[in-house]
N, C-alpha and C positions, 0 to 999 in steps of 0.2 A: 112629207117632203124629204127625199133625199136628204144626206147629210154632206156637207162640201169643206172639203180639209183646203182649207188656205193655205196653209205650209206648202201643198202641190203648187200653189201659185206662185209664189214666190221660186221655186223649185227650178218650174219652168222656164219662169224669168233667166234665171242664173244661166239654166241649162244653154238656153239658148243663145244667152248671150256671150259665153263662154264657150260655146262647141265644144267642150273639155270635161267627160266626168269628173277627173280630177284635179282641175284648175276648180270646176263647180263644187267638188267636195269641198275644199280649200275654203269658199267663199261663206257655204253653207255651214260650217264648221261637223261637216261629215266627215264621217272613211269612206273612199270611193266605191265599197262594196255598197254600205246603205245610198247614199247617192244612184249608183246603177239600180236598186231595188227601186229607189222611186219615180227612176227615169223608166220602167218596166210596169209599177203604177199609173203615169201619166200615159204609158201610149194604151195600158188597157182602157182607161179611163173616157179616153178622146180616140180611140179607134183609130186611131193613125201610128206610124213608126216617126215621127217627130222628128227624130235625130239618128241619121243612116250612114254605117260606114264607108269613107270614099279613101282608100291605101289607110294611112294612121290617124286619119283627121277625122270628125262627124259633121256632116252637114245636114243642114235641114232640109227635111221635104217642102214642097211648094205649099202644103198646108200651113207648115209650121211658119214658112217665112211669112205667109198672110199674114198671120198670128204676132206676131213676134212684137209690132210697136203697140200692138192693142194691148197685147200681155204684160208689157214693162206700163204702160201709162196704168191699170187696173193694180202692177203689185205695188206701185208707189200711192196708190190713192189710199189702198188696203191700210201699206203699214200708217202714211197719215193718222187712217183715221183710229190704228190703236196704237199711237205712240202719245204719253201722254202731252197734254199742249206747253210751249213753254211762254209764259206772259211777262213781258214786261213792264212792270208797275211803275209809270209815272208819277208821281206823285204832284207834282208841279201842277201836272194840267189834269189830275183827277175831281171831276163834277161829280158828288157825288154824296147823300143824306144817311146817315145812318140814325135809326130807331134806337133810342134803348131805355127796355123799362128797369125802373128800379123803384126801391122807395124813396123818401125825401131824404131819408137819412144818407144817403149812398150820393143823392144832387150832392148834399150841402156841404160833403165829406169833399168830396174829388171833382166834382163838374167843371167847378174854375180851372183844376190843373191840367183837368183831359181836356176841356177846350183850349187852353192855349198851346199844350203842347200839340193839338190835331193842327191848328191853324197854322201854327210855325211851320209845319212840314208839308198840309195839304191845305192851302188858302183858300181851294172850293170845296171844299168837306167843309157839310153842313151836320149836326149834330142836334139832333129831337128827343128829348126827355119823355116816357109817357109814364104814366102813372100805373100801379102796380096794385091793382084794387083784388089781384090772387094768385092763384100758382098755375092758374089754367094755360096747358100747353099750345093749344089752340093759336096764339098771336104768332108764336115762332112758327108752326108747320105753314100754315097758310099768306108768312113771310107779310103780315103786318107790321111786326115787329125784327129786326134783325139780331139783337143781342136781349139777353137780359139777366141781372143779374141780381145771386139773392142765395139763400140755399137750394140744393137738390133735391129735388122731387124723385116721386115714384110713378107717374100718372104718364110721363113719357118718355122709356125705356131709351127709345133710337134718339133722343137729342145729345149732344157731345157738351161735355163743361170744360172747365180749368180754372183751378184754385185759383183765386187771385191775392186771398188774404185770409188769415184764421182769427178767430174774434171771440171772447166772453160777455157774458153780462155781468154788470157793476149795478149796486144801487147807486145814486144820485142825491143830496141834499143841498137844501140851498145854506151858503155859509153863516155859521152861527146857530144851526141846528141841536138840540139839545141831543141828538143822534149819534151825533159825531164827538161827542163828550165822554172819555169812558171807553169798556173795552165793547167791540162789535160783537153782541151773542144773539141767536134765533132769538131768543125771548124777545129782547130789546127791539130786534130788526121784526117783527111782529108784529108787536103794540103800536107800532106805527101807522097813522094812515097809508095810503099806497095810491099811486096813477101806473094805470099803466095800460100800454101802448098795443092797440090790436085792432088790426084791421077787421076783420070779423067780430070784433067786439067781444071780445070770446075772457072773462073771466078770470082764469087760472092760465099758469102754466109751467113750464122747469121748476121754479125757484117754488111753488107751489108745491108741487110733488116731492121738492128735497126736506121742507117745511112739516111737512106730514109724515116724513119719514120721522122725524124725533116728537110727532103729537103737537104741533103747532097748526095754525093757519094765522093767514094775515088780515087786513080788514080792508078790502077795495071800495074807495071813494068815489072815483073818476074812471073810465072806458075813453081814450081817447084813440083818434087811427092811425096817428106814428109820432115817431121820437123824439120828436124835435117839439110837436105840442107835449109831450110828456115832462119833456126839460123847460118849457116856459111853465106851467102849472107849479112844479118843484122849486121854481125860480122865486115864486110869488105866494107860497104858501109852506106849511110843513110838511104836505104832503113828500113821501121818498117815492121817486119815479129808479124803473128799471130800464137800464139802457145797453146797448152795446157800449164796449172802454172806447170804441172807435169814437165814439158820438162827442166824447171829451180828450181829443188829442190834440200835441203840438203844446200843453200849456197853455189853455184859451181859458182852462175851467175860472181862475180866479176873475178873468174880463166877467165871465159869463155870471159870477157872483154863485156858482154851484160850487161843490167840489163831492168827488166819485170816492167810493168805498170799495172794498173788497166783500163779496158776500158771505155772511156766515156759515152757509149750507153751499153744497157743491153743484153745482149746474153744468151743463153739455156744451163743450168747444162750439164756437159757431165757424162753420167751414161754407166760406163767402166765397163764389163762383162767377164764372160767365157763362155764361150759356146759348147756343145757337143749334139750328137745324141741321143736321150732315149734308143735305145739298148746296151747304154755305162752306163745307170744310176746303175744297179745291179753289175758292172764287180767291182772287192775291189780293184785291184790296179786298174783303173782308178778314181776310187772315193778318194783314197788314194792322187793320182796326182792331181786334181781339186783342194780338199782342201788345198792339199799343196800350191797350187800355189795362190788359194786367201788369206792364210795366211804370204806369202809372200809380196803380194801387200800389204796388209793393213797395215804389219810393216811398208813398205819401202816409201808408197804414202806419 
């Protein structure tokens, strides 16, 4: 297939409609010498002299004048359809359900404030919680899911994120702990039983590996699948649960009858995101919903 320069279209558009190299330079943001090159382009192109001297003026040939309304309705369809689009987001009358997975801890943390401040501004934005049973990319590309959020993966390169909030783990005891007596040392934080919180069920992990770094390990009790069972078992036994600080914000700990520690051993920032598909990056209400929701988190963390 031949290759077809648009810019010619356009070109001729001006040309024609100007009768004027150099009014069409002007328009085209040429010098009237490149301009005459590509009015010398177009007639090799199209086999005709397009545009012929009559005393100082150019008029067009009979061809050209055929031409001429068909050429302006194709350059304006042209630039339409590469200029990008501009939307105007109502929000008032936007219908409209957004997915988002997350774990329970991320509901229980923010749900209430992203839902009421969604409602406040879009009263038919509807707002679907799903459950986050992994990190498989899969819901976002095939647009089951519209957001979700959690740390970043490696498993799906082309998805786009945005920090929302940065986070540690704290251990957790319930108040009156003999734990929290005394100074905080691996040894001590050690000898403890442990619950802790994994969806995969999975064992070990950071605070494990910091642990072993000074010849310690800990003694796991319970395998529960997230945080918030982690903090009711802590609540109600001696078991010490490991959680995000997120999990005990705002001063709830003493309601909650827990109260959180600093770890002995040094653990990995937790860098908490949103996450969505890049065929979602142009769409205005979901970009409307992203923001909203990491403007959300950042009041609320």
């Amino acid at each position: 297939m031949t290759a077809i320069d648009l810019n010619l279209l356009t070109a001729l558009d001006v040309l024609l409609t100007e009768r004027s190299v150099t009014s069409a330079a002007r328009r085209l943001g040429l010098s009237p010498s490149a301009t005459s090159r590509t009015l010398a382009r177009l007639r090799s192109a199209m086999g005709d002299p397009l545009l012929v001297q009559a005393g100082r003026a150019l008029v067009p040939t009979s061809y050209a004048e055929q031409l001429a309304a068909r050429v302006h309705v194709l350059a304006r369809e042209a630039r339409a359809v590469l200029t990008p689009a501009i939307e105007t987001l109502d929000l008032a009358s936007l219908d409209r359900t957004f997915t988002i997975r997350a774990n329970e801890g991320f509901i229980a943390l923010f749900a209430a404030a992203l839902v009421t401040a969604i409602a406040r501004e879009a009263p038919g934005v509807r707002l679907r919680f799903a459950p986050k049973p992994d990190k498989d990319a899969t819901p976002l590309r095939e647009g089951v899911i519209d957001v979700e959020v959690g740390t970043t993966g490696v498993s799906a390169p082309e998805v786009r994120s945005l920090l929302i909030f940065r986070d540690r783990f704290i251990g957790v005891a319930r108040l009156g702990h003999p734990l929290l007596n005394g100074a905080m040392t691996p040894q001590r934080y050690a000898a403890c039983g442990h619950v802790v919180a994994s969806r995969r069920g999975a064992l070990a992990g950071p605070v494990d590996d910091a642990l072993q770094e000074v010849g310690l390990s800990r003694r796991i009790v319970a395998v529960v699948p997230g945080f918030v069972d982690a903090l009711t078992i802590a609540r109600q036994s001696d078991l010490i649960a490991l959680v995000p600080r997120s999990c005990l914000r705002n001063g709830e700990v003493a309601a909650q009858g827990l109260e959180g520690f600093d770890l002995p051993v040094p653990t990995p920032e937790l860098a908490i995101s949103v996450m969505w598909h890049p065929r979602l990056d142009a769409d205005p209400a979901h970009r409307w919903f992203r923001q909203k929701l990491a403007a959300i988190c950042h009041a609320t963390s």
